[in-house]
VOPAGU-2260 file (C-alpha; in pm, 1 decimal, decimal comma):
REM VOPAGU-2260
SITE   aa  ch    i         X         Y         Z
SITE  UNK   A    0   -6526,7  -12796,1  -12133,9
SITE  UNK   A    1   -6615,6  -12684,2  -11802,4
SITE  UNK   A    2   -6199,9  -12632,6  -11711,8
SITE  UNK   A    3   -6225,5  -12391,4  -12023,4
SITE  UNK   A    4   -6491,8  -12163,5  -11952,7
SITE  UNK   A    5   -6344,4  -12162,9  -11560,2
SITE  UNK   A    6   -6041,6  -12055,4  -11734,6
SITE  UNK   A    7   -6166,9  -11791,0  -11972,1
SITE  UNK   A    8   -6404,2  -11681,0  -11680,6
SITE  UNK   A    9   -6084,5  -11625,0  -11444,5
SITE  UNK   A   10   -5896,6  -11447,0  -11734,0
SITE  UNK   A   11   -6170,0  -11239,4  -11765,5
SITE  UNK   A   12   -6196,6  -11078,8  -11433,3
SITE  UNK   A   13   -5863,5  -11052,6  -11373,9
SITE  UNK   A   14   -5839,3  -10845,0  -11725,1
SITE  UNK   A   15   -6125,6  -10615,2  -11591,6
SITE  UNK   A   16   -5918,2  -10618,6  -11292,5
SITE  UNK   A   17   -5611,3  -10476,9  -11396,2
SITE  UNK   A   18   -5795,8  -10275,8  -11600,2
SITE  UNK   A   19   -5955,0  -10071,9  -11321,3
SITE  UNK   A   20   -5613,4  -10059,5  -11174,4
SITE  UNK   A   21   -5458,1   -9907,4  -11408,0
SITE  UNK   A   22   -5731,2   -9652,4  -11507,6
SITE  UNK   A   23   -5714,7   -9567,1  -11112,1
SITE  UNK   A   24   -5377,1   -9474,4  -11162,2
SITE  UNK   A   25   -5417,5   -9247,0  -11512,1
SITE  UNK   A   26   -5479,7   -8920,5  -11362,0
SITE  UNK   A   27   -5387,8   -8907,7  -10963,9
SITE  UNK   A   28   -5486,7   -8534,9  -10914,7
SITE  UNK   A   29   -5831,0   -8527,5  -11090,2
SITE  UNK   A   30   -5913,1   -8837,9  -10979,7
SITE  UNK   A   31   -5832,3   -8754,0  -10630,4
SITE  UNK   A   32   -5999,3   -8425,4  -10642,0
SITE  UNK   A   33   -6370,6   -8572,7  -10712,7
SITE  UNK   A   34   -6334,8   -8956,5  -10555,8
SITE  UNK   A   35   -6248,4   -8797,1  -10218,2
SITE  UNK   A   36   -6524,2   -9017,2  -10064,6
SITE  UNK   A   37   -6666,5   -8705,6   -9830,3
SITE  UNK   A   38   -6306,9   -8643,5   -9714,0
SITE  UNK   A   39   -6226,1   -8221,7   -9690,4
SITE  UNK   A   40   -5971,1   -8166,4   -9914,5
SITE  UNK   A   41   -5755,3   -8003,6   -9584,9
SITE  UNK   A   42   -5461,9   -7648,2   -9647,5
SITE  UNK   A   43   -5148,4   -7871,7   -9481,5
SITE  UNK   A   44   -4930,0   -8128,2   -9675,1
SITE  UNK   A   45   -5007,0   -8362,9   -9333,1
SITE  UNK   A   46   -5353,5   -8335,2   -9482,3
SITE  UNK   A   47   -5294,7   -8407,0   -9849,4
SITE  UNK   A   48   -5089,1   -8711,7   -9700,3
SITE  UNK   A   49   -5372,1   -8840,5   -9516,9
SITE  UNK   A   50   -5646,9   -8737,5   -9814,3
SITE  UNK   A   51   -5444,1   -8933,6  -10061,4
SITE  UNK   A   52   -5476,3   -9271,2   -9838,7
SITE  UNK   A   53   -5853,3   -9217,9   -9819,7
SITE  UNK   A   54   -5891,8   -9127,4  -10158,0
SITE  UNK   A   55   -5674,9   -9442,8  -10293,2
SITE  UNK   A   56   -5822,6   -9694,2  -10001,5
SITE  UNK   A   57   -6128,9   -9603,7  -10176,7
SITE  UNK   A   58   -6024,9   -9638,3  -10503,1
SITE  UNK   A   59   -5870,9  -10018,8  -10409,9
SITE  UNK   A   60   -6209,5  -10116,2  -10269,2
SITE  UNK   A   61   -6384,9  -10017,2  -10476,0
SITE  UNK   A   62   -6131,1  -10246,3  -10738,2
SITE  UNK   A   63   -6164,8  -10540,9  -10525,0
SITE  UNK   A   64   -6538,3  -10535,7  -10487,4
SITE  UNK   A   65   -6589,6  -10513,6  -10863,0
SITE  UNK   A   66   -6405,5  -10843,6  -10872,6
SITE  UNK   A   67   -6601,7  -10981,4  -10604,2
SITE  UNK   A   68   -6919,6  -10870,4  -10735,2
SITE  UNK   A   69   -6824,8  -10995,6  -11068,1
SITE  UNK   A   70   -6725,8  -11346,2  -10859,2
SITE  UNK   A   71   -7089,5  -11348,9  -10726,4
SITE  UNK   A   72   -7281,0  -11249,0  -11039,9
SITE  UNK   A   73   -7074,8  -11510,1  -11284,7
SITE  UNK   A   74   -7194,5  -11769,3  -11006,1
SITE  UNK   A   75   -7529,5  -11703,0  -10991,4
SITE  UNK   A   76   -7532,6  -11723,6  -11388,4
SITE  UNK   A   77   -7297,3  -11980,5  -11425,9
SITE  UNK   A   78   -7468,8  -12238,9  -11166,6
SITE  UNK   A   79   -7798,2  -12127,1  -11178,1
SITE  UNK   A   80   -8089,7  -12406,6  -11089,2
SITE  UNK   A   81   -8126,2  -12589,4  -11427,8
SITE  UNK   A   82   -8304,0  -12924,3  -11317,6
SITE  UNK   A   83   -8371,8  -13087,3  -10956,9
SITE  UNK   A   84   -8048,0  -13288,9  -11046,2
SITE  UNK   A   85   -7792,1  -13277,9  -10742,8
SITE  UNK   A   86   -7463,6  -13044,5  -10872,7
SITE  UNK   A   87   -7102,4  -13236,2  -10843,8
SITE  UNK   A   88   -7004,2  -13115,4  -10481,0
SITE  UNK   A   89   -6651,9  -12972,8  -10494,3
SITE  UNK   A   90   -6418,5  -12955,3  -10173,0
SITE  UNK   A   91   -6042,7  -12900,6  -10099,6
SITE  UNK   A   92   -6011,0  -12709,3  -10371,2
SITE  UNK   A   93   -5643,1  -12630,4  -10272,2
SITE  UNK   A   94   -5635,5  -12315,9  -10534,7
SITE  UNK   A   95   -5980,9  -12207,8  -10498,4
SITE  UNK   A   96   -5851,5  -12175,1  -10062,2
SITE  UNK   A   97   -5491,9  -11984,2  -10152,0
SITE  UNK   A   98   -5646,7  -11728,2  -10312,9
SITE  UNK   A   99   -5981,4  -11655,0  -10057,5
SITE  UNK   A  100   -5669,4  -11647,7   -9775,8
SITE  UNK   A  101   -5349,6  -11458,6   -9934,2
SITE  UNK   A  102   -5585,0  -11172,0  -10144,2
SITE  UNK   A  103   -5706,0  -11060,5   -9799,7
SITE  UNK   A  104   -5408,9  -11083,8   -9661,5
SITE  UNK   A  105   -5220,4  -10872,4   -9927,6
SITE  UNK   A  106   -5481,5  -10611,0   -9909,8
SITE  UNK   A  107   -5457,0  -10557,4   -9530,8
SITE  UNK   A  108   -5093,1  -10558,9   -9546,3
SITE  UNK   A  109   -5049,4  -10299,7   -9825,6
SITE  UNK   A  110   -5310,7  -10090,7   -9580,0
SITE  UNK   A  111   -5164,6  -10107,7   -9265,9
SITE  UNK   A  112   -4826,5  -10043,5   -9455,2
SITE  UNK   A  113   -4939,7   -9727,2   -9656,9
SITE  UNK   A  114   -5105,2   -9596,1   -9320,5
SITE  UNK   A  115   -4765,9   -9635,1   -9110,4
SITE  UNK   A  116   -4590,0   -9477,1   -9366,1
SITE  UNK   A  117   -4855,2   -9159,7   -9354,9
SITE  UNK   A  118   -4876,5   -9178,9   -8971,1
SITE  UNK   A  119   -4524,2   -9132,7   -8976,1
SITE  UNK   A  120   -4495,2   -8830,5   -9196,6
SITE  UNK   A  121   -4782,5   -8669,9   -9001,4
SITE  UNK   A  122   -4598,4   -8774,2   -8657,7
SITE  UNK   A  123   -4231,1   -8664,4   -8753,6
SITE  UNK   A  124   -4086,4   -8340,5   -8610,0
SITE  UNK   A  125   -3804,2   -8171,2   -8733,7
SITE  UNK   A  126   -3436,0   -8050,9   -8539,8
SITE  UNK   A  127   -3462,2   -7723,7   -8686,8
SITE  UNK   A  128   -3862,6   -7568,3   -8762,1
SITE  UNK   A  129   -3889,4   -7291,2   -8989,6
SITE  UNK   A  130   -4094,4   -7158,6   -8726,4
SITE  UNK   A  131   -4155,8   -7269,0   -8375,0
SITE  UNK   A  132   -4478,1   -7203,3   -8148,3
SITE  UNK   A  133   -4568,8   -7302,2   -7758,1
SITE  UNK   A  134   -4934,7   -7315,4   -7755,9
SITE  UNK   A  135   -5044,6   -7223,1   -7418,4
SITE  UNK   A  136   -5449,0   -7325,4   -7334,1
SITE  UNK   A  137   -5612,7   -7267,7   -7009,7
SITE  UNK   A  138   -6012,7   -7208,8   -6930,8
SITE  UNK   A  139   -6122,8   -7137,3   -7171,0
SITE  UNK   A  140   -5886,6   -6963,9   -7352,6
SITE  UNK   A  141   -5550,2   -6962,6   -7556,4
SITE  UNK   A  142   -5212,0   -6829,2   -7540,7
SITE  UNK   A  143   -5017,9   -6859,7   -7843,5
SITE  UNK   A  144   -4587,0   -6759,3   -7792,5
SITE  UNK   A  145   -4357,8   -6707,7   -8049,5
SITE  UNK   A  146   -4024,5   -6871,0   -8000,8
SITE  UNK   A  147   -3810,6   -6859,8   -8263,9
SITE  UNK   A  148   -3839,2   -6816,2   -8663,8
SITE  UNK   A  149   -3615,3   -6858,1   -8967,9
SITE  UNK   A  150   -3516,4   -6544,4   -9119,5
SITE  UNK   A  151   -3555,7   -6488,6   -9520,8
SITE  UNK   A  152   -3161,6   -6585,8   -9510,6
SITE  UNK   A  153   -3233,8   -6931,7   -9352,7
SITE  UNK   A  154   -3089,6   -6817,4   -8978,8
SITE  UNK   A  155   -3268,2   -6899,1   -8689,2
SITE  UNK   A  156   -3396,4   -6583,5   -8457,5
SITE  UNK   A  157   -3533,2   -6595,3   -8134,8
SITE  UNK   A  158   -3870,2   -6444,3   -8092,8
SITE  UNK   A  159   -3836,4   -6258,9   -7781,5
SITE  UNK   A  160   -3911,3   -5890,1   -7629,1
SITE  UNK   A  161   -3608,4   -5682,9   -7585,0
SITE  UNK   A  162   -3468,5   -5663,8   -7205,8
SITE  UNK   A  163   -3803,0   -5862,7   -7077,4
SITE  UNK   A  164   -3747,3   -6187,0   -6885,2
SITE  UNK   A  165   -3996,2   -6422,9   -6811,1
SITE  UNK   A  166   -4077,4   -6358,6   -6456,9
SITE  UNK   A  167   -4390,5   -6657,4   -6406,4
SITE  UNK   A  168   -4128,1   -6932,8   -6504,3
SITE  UNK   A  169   -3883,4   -6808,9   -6241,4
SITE  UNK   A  170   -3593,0   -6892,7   -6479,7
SITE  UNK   A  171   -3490,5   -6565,2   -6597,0
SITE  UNK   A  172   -3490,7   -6638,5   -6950,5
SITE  UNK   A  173   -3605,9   -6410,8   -7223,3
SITE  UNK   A  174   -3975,2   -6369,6   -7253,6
SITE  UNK   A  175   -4130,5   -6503,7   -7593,8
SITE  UNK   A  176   -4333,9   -6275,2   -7812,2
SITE  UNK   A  177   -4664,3   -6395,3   -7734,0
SITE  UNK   A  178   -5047,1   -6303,2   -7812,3
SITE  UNK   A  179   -5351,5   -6422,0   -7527,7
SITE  UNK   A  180   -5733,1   -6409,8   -7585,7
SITE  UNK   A  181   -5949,9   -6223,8   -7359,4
SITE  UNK   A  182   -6329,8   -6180,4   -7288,3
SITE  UNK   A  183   -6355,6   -5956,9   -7594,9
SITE  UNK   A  184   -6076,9   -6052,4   -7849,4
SITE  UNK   A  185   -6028,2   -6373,4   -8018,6
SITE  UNK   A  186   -5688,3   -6484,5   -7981,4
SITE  UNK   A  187   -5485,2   -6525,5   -8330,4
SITE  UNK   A  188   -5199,4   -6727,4   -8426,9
SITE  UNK   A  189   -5012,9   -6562,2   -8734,0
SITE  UNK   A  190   -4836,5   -6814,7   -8943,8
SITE  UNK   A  191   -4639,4   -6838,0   -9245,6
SITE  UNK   A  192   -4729,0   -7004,4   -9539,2
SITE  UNK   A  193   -4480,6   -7280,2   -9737,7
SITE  UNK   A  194   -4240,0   -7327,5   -9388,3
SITE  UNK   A  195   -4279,5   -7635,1   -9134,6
SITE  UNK   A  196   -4422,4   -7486,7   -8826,0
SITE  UNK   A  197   -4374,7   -7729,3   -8474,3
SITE  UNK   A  198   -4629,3   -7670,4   -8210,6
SITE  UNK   A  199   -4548,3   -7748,3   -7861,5
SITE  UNK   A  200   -4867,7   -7786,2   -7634,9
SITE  UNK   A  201   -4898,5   -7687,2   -7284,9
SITE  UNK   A  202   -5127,7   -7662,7   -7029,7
SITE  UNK   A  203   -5196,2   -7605,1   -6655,2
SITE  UNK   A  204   -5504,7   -7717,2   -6519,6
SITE  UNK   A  205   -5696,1   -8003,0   -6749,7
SITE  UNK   A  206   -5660,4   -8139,4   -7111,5
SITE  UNK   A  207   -5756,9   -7893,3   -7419,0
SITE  UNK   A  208   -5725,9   -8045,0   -7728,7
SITE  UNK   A  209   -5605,5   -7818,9   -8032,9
SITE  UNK   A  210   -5794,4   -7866,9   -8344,5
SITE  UNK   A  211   -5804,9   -7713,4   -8649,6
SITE  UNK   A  212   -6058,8   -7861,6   -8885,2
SITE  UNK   A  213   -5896,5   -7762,9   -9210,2
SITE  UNK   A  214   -5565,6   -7944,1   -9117,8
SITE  UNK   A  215   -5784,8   -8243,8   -9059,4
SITE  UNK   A  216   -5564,4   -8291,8   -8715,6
SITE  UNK   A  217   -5613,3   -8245,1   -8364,1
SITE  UNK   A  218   -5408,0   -8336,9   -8055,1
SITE  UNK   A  219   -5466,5   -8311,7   -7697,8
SITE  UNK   A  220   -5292,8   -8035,5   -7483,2
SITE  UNK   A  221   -5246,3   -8238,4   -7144,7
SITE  UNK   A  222   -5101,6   -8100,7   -6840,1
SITE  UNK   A  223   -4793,1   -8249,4   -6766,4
SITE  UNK   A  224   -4681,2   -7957,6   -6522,1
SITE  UNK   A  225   -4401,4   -7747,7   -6502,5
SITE  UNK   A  226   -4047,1   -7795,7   -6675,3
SITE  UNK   A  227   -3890,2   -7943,8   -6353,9
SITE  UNK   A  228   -4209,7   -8183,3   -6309,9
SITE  UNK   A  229   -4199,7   -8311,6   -6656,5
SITE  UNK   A  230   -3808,4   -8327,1   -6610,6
SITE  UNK   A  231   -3858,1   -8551,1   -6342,4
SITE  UNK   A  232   -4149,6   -8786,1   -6479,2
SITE  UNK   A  233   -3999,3   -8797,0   -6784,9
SITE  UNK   A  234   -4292,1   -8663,1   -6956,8
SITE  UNK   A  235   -4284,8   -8424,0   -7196,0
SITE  UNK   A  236   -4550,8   -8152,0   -7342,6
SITE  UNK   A  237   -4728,1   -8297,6   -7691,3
SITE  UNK   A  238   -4584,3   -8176,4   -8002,2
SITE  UNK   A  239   -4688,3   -8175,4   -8354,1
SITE  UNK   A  240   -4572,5   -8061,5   -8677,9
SITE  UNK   A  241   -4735,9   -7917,9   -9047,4
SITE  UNK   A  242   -4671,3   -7683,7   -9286,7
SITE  UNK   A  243   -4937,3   -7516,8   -9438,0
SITE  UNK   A  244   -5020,4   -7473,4   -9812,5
SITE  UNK   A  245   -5285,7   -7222,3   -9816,0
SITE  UNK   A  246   -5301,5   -6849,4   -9742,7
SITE  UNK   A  247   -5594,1   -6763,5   -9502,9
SITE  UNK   A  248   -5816,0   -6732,9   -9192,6
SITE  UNK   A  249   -5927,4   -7053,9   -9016,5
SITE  UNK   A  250   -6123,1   -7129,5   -8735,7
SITE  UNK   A  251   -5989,8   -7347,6   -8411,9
SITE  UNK   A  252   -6142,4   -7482,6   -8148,4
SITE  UNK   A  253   -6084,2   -7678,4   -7814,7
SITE  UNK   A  254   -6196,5   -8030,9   -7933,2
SITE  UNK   A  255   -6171,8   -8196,2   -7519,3
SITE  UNK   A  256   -6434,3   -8123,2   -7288,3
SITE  UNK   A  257   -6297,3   -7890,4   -7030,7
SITE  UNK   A  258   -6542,6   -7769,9   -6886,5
SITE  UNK   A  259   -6845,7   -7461,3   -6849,7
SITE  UNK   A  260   -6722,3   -7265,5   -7215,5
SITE  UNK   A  261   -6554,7   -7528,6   -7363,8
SITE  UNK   A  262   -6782,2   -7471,0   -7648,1
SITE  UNK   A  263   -6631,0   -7096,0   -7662,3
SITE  UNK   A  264   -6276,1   -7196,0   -7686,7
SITE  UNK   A  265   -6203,6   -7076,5   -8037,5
SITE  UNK   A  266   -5916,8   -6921,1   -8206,7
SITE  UNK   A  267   -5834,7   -6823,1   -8575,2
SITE  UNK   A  268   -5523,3   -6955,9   -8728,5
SITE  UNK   A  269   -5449,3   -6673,5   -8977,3
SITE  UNK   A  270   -5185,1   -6825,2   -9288,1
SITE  UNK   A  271   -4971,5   -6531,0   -9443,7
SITE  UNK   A  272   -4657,5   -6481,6   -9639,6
SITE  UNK   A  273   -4356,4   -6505,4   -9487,1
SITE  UNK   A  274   -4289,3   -6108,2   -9496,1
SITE  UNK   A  275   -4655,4   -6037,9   -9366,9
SITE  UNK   A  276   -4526,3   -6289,6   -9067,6
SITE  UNK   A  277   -4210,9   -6120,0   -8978,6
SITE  UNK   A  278   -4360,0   -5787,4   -8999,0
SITE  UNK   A  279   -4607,1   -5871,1   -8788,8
SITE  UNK   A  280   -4328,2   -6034,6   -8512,0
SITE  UNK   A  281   -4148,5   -5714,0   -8545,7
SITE  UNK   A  282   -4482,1   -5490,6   -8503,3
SITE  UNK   A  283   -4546,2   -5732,5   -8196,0
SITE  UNK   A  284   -4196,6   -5663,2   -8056,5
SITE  UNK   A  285   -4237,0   -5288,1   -8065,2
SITE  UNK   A  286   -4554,5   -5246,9   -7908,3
SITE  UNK   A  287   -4417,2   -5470,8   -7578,7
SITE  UNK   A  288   -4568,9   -5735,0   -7360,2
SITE  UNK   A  289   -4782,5   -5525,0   -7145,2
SITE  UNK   A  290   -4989,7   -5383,3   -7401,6
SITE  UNK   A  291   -5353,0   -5576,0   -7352,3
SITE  UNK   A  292   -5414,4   -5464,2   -7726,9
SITE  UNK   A  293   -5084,8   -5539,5   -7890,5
SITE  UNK   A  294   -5219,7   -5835,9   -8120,7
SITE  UNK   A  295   -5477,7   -5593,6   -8287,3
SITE  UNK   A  296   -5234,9   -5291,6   -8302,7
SITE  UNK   A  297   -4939,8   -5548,6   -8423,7
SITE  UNK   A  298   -5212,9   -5707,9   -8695,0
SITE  UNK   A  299   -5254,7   -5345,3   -8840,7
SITE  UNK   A  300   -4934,8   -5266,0   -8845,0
SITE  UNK   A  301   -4863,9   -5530,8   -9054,5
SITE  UNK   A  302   -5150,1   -5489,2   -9311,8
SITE  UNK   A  303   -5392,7   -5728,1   -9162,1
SITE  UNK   A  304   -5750,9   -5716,7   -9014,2
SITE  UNK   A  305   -5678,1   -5666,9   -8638,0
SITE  UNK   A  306   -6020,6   -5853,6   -8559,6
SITE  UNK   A  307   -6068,4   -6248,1   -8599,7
SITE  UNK   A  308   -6263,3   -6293,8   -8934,3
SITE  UNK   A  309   -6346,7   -6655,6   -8864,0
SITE  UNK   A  310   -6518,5   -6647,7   -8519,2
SITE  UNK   A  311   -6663,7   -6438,6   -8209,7
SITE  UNK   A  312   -6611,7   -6388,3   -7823,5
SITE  UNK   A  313   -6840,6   -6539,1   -7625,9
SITE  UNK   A  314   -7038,0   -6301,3   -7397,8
SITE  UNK   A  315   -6943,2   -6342,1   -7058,7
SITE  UNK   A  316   -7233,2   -6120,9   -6917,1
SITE  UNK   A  317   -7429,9   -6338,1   -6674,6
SITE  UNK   A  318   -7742,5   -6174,1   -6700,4
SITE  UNK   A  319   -7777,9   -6225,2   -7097,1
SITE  UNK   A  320   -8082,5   -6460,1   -7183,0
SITE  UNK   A  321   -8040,9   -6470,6   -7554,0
SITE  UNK   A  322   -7711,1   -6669,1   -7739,2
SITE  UNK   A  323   -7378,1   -6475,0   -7814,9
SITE  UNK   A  324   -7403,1   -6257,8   -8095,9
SITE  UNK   A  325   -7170,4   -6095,3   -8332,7
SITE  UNK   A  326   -7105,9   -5742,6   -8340,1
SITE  UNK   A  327   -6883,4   -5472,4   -8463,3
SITE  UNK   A  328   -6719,5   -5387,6   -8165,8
SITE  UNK   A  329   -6588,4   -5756,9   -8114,8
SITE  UNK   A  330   -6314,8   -5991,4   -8309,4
């Protein structure tokens, strides 16, 4: 009798078990879309990739702690205290053992599997970029150049200023179209929206980290030195890849300590369509490389609000006893 109701017990749960699985599976959008357990829902599809495990995680422990709490409860009922009679002690229960060690087991293998596998989408960088972008940061500010961008027939252009070289790296090659922050302008990186975009990081003097809290990713910009050093160490400058989903203006920041106004180290990453981007590339080109203002005149050129929308400078003026404030005058 007691073999019996063990048996209809087990085939119980694992009927409410499979159950839950398979409602889990009914409707993958909606359900991801309100059990996103506090997760943002993120504008790259790196960041769906990595919503989706937290969501379903979630979902699958949630599944396995309804059979566990259904485990406990059934015991509690089933062998409550009836009488002071001792209960038939049970050991080396040889099924009872297989299942408390493989069901763990499985579980942390499917999770450490289906987190590789979205590590490794997040991680992987591609030959040929739609676009691709050397992210310069330095205290406490950012430099963001343009180096080369698919055309709206597929071919690969270089993103340079016509009959400039770049005199700093000493190598005499073409000087990238490029955009740099000051004391009272917000730097902005102009991107497309729908085309992989590869970032390659660089820095000079300490680590910056580049985070942008709607791709839910950050990574650190460290200063591996100049092309010849990192040629020689075998180190190379940190690069990362996304492709964003979601026209728009979003805030970045410096997410390392690097020192006095780390704090202030923000940029907007401003998502577009793919003409806005070129026409903006092409506006940049015109105006030349030693135009201070040439982000805000190349932003209006190409239809766009030539101040950051998302953030402010941060005032610089030593004497100021009251916090940065935002103003007209500023981006």
């Amino acid at each position: 009798m007691n073999r019996r109701r063990w048996t209809r017990g087990g085939g119980f749960l694992l009927l409410l078990g499979t159950l839950v699985l398979m409602l889990s599976g009914c409707s993958v959008s909606g359900v991801e879309k309100h059990l996103r357990f506090g997760w943002p829902t993120g504008v790259t599809k790196q960041a769906e990739r990595m919503r989706v495990l937290w969501s379903w995680s979630g979902v699958a422990a949630l599944a396995l702690g309804v059979v566990v709490w259904g485990l406990i409860f059934w015991a509690c009922i089933r062998h409550r205290k009836r009488n002071d009679e001792l209960p038939r002690q049970t050991k080396y229960n040889f099924v009872i053992e297989m299942i408390c060690v493989t069901v763990p087991f499985i579980v942390i293998v499917v999770l450490f599997w289906r987190t590789v596998v979205v590590e490794d989408y997040v991680n992987r960088l591609s030959a040929k970029p739609d676009v691709l972008i050397q992210v310069d940061a330095f205290k406490w500010n950012w430099q963001f150049e343009y180096v080369s961008y698919k055309d709206a027939a597929g071919k690969t252009t270089r993103a340079v200023y016509p009959n400039q070289t770049n005199e700093i790296s000493g190598t005499g090659n073409a000087l990238n179209l490029s955009t740099v922050g000051s004391d009272g302008e917000i730097p902005i990186l102009v991107l497309p929206v729908g085309k992989s975009v590869q970032v390659i990081e660089h820095s000079d003097d300490v680590v910056h980290s580049f985070w942008v809290p709607e791709f839910l990713f950050k990574r650190d910009v460290i200063p591996y030195g100049t092309a010849g050093q990192q040629k020689q160490s075998g180190l190379r400058d940190n690069r990362f890849q996304f492709t964003a989903t979601a026209q728009g203006s979003y805030v970045g920041r410096c997410a390392e300590l690097c020192g006095t106004y780390h704090s202030q180290m923000n940029f907007e990453v401003r998502v577009v369509s793919a003409r806005v981007f070129t026409n903006y590339l092409d506006a940049l080109r015109k105006v030349g490389p030693d135009n201070p203002s040439r982000q805000s005149i190349a932003l209006t050129a190409a239809g766009m609000t030539p101040r950051a929308t998302t953030t402010y400078p941060f005032s610089t003026d030593r004497t100021a006893r009251s916090a940065s404030q935002k103003s007209g005058n500023s981006s």
